[in-house]
N, CA, C and O atoms as a GROMACS GRO file, in nm:
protein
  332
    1UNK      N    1  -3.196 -14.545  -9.994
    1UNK     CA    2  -3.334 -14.525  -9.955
    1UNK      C    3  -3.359 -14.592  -9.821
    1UNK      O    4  -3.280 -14.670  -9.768
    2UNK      N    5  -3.492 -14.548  -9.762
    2UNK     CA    6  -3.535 -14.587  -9.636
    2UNK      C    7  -3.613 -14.660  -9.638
    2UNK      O    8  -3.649 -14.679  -9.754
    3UNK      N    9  -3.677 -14.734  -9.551
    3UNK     CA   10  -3.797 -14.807  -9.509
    3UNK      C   11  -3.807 -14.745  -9.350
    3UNK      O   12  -3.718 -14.708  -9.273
    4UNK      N   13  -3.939 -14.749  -9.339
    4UNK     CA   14  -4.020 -14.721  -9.195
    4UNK      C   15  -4.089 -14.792  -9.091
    4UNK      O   16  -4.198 -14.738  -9.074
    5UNK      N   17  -4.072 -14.900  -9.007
    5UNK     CA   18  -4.144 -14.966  -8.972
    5UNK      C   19  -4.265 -14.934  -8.854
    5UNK      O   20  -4.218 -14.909  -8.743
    6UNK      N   21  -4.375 -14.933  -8.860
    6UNK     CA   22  -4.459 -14.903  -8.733
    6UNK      C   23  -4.499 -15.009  -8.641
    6UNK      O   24  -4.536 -15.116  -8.688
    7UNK      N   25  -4.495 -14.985  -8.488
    7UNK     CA   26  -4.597 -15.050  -8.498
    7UNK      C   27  -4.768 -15.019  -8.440
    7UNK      O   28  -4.814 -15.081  -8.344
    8UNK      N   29  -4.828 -14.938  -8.500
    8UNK     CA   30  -4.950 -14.910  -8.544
    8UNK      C   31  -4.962 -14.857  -8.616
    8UNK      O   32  -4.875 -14.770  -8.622
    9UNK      N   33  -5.096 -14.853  -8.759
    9UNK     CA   34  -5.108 -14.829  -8.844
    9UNK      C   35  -5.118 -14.658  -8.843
    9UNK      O   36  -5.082 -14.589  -8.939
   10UNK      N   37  -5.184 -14.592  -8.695
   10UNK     CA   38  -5.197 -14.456  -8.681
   10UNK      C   39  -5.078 -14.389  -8.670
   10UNK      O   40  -5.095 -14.272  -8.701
   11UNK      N   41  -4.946 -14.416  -8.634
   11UNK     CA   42  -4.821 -14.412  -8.639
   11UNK      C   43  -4.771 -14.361  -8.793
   11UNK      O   44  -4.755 -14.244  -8.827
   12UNK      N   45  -4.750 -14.485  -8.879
   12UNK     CA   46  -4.776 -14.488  -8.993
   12UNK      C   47  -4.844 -14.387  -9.079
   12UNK      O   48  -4.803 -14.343  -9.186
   13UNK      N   49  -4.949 -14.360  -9.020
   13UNK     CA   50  -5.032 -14.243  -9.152
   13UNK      C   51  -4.961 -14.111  -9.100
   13UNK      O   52  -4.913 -14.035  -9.185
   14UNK      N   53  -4.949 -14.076  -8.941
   14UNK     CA   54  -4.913 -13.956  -8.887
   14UNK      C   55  -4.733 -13.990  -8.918
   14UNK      O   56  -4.663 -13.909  -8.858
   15UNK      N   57  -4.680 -14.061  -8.972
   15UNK     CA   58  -4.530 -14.034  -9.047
   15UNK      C   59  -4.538 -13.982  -9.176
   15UNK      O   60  -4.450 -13.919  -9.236
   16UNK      N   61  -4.672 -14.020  -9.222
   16UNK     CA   62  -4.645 -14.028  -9.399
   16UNK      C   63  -4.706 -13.867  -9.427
   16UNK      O   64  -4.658 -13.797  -9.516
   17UNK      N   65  -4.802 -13.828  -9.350
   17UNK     CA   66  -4.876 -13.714  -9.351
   17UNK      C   67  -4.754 -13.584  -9.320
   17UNK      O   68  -4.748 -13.476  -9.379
   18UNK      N   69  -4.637 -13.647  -9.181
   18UNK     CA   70  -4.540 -13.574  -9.151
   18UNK      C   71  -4.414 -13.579  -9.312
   18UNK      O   72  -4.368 -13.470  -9.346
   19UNK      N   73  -4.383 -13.674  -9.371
   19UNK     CA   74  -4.325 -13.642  -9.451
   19UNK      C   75  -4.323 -13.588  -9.577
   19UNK      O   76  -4.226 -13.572  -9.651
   20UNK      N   77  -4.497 -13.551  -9.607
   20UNK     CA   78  -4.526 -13.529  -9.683
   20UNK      C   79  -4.545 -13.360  -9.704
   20UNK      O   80  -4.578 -13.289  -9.800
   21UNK      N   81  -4.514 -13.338  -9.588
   21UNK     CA   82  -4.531 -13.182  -9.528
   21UNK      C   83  -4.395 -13.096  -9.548
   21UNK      O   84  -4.385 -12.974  -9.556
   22UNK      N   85  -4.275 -13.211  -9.557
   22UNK     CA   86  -4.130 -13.185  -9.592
   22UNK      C   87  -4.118 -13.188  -9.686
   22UNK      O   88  -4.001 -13.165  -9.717
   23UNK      N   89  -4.224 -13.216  -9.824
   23UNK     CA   90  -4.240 -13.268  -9.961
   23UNK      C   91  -4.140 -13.368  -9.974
   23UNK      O   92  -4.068 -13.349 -10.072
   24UNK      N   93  -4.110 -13.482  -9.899
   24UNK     CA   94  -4.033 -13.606  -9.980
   24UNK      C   95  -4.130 -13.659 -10.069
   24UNK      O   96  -4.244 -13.618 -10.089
   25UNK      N   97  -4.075 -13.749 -10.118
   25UNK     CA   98  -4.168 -13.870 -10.203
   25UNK      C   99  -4.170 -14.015 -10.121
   25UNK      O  100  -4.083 -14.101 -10.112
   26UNK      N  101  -4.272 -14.010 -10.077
   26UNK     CA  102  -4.282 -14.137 -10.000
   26UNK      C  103  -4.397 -14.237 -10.022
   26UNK      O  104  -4.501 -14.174 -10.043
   27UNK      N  105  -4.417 -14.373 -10.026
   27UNK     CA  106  -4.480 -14.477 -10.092
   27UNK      C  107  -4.514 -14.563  -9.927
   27UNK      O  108  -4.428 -14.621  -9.860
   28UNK      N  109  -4.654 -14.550  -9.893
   28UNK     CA  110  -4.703 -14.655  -9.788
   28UNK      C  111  -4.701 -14.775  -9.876
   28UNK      O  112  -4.714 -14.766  -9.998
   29UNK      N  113  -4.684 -14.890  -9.812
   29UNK     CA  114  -4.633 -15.013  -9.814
   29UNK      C  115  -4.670 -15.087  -9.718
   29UNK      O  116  -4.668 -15.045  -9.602
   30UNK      N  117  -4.721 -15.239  -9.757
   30UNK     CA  118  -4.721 -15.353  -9.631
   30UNK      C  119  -4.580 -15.356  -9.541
   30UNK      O  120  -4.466 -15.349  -9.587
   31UNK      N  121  -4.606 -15.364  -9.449
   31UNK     CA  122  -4.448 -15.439  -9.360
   31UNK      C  123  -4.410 -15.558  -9.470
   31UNK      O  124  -4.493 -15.644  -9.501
   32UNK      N  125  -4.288 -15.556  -9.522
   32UNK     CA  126  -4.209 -15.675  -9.547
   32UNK      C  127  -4.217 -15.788  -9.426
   32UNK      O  128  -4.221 -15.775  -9.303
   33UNK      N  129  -4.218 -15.895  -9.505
   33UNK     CA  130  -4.218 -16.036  -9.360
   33UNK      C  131  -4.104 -16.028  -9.324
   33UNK      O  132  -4.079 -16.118  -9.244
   34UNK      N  133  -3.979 -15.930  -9.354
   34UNK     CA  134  -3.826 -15.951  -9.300
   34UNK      C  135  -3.862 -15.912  -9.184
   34UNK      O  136  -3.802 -15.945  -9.081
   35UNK      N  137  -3.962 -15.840  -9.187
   35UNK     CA  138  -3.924 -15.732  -9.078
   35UNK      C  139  -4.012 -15.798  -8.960
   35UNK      O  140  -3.969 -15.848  -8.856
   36UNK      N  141  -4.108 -15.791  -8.991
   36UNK     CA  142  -4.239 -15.831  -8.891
   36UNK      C  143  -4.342 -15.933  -8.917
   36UNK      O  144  -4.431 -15.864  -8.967
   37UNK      N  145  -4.383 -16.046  -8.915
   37UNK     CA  146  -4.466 -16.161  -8.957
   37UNK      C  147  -4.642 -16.071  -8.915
   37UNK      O  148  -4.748 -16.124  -8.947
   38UNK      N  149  -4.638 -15.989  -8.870
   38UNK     CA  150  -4.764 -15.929  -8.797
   38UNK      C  151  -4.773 -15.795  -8.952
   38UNK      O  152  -4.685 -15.729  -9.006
   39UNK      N  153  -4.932 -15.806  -8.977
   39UNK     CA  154  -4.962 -15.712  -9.082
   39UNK      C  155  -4.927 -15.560  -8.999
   39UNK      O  156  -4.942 -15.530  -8.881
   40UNK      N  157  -4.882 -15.496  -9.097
   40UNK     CA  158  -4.836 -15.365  -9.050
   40UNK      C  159  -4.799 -15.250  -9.157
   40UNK      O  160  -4.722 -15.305  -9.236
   41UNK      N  161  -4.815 -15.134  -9.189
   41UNK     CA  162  -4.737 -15.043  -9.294
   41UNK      C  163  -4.617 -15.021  -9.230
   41UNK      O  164  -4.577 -15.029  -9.114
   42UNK      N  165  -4.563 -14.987  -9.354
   42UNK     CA  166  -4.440 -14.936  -9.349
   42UNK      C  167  -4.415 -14.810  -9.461
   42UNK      O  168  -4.462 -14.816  -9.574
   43UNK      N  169  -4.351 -14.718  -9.422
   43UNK     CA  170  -4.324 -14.613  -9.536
   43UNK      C  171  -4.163 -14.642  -9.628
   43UNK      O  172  -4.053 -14.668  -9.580
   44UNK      N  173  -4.190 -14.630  -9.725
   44UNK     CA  174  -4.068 -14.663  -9.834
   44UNK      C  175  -4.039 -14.512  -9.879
   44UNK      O  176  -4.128 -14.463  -9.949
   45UNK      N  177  -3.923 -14.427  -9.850
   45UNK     CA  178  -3.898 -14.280  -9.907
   45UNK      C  179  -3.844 -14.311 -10.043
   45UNK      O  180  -3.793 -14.419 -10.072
   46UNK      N  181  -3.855 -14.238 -10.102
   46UNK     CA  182  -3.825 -14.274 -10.317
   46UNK      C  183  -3.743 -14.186 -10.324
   46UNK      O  184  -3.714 -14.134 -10.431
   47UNK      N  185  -3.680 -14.146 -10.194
   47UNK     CA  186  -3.538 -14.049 -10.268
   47UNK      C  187  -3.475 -14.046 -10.125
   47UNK      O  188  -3.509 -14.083 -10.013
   48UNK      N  189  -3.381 -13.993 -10.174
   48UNK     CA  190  -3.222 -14.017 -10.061
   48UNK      C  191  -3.273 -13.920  -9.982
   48UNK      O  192  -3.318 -13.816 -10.030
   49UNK      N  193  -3.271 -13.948  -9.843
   49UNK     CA  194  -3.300 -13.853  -9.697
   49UNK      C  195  -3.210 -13.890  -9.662
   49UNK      O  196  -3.140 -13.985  -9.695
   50UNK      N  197  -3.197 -13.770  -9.546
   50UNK     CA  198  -3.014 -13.806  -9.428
   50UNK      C  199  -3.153 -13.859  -9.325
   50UNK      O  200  -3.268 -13.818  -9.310
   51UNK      N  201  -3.047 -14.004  -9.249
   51UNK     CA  202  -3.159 -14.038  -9.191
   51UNK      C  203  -3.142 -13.964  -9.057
   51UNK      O  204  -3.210 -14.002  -8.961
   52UNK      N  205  -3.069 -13.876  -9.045
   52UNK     CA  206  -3.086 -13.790  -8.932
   52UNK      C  207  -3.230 -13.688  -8.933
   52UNK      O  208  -3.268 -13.619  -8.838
   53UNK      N  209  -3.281 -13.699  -9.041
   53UNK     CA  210  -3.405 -13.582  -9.100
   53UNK      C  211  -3.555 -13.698  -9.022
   53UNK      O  212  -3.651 -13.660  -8.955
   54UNK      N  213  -3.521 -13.832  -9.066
   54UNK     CA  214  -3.603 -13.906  -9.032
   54UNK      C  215  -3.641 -13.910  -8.927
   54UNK      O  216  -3.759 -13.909  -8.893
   55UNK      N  217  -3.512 -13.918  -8.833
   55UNK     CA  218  -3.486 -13.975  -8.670
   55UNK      C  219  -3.589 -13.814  -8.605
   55UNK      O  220  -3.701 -13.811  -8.555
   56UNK      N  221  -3.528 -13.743  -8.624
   56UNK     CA  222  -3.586 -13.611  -8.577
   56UNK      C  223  -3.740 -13.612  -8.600
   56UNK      O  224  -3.801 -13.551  -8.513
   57UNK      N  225  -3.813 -13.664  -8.693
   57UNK     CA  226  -3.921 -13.657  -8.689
   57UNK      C  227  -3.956 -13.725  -8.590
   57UNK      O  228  -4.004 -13.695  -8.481
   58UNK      N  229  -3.908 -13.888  -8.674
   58UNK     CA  230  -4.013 -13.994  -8.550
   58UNK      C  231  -4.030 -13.949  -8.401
   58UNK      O  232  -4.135 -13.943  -8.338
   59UNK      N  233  -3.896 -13.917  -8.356
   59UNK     CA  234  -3.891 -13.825  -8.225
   59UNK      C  235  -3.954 -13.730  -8.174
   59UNK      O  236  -4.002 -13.748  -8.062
   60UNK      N  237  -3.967 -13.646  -8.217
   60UNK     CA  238  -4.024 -13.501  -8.209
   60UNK      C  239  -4.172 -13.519  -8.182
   60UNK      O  240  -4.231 -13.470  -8.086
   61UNK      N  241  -4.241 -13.619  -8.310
   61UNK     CA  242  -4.405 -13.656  -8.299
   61UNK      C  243  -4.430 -13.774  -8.206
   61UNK      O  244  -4.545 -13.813  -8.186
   62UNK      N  245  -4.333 -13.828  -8.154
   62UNK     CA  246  -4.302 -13.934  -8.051
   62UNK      C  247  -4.393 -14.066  -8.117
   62UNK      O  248  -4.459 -14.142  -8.046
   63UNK      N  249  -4.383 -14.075  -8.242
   63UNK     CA  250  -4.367 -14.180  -8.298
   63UNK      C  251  -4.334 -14.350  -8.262
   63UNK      O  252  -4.224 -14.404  -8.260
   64UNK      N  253  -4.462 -14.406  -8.236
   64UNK     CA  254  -4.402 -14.527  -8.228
   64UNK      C  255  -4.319 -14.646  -8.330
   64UNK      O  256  -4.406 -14.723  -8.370
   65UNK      N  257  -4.195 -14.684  -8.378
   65UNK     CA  258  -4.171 -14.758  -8.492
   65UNK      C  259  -4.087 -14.874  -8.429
   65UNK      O  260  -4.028 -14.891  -8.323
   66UNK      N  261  -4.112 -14.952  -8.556
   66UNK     CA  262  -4.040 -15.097  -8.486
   66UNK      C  263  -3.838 -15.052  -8.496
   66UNK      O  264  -3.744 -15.059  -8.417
   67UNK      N  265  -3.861 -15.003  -8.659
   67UNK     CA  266  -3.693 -14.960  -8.708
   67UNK      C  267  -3.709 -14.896  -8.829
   67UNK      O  268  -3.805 -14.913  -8.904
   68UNK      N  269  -3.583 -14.798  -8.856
   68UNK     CA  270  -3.573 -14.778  -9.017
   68UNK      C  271  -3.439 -14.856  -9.061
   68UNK      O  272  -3.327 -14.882  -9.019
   69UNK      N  273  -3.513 -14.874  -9.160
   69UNK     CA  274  -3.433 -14.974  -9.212
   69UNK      C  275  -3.365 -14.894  -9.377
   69UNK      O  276  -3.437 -14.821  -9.444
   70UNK      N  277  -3.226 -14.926  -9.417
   70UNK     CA  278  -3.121 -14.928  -9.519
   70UNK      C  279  -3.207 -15.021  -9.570
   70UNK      O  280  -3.237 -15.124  -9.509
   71UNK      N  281  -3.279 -14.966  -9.762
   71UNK     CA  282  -3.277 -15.027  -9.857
   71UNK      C  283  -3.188 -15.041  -9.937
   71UNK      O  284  -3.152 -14.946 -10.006
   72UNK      N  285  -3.113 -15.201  -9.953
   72UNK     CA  286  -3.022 -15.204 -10.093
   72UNK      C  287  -3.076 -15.309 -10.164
   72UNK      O  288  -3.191 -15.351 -10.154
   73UNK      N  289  -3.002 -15.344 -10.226
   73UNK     CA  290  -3.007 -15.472 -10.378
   73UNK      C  291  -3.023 -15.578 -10.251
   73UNK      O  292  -2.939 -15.616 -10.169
   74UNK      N  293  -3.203 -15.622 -10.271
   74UNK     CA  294  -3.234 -15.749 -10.190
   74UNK      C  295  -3.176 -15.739 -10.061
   74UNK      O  296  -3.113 -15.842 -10.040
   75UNK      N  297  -3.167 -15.637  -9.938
   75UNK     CA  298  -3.118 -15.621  -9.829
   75UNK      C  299  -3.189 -15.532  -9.743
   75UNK      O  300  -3.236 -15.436  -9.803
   76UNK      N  301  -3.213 -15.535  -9.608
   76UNK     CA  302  -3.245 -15.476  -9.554
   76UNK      C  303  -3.149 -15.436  -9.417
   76UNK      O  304  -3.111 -15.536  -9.358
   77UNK      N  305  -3.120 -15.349  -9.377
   77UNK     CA  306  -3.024 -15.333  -9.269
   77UNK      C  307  -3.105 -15.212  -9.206
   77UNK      O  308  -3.150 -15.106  -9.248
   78UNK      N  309  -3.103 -15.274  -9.098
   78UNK     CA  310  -3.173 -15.152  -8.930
   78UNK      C  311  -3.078 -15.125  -8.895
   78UNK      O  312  -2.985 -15.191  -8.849
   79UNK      N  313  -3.102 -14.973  -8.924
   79UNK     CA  314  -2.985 -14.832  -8.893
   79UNK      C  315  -3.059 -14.758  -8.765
   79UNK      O  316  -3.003 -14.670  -8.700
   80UNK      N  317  -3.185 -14.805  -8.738
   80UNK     CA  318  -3.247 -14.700  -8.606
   80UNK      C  319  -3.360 -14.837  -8.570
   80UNK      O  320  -3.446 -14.912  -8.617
   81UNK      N  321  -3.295 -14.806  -8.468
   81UNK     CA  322  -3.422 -14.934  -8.372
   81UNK      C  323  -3.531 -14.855  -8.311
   81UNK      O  324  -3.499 -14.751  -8.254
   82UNK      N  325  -3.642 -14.885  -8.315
   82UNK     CA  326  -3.774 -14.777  -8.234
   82UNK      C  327  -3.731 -14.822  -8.033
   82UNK      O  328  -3.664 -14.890  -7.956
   83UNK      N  329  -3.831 -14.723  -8.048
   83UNK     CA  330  -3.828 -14.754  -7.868
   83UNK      C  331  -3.944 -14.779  -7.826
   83UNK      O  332  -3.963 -14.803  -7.707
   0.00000   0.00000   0.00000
């Protein structure tokens, strides 16, 4: 699974609104403090995406994000850094 990091909350709704249009299952969420000490959403996807599906969005809608991040067992790993 994924995590999404923004950084603005309008970012954030215009990802979740975009993935919701692809019908994933996706869960808005506070930013984890791993990620960012600054309040922020983040989108959590509830099922396996290629994160190439992801990248193409954030891109395309020119998306501002901090990173997506690899959810595992208590881990977080940034697989895409924002720009």
């Amino acid at each position: 699974m994924y995590l999404i990091s923004f950084k603005s909350t309008h970012h954030a709704m215009m990802m979740e609104m975009k993935v919701k249009e692809k019908n994933l299952k996706a869960l808005t969420i506070p930013t984890p403090r791993a990620i960012s000490n600054s309040c922020g959403m983040s989108i959590k996807l509830m099922e396996e995406v290629e994160l190439e599906k992801l990248i193409n969005i954030v891109e395309k809608e020119d998306l501002k994000i901090l990173g997506i991040f690899k959810v595992g067992d208590n881990t977080l790993e940034m697989v895409y850094e924002g720009k």
